[in-house]
C-alpha positions in Angstrom: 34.6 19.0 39.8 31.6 21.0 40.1 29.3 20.6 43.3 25.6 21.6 42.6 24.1 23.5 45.7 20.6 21.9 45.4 19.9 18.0 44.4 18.8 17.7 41.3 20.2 21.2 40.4 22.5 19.4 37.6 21.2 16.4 35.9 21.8 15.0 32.5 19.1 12.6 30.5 19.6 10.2 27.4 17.3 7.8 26.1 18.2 3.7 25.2 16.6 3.1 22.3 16.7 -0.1 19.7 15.6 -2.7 23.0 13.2 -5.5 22.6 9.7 -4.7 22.6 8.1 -5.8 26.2 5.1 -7.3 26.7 3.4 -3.7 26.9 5.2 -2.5 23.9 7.8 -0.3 25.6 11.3 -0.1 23.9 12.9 2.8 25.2 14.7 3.4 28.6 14.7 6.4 29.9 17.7 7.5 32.1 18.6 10.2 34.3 21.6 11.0 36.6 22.1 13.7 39.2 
C-alpha cells in the first residue's frame, strides 16, 4: 500500500450524477477521498 508523505498528497475525485434536483437546483455530488 502506498503511504503519501503529505495529506492530501494523493486524492482521487468522481462526481454522482443523475440525483434529484434539490430545492436550489443542485444534482450532482461531488466526492473526494484522501
Amino acid at each position: 500500500m502506498f503511504v503519501p508523505e503529505w495529506k492530501w498528497d494523493s486524492i482521487a475525485m468522481d462526481f454522482v450524477r443523475g440525483l434529484p434536483r434539490t430545492s436550489k437546483g443542485h444534482d450532482v455530488i461531488w466526492v473526494v477521498v484522501d
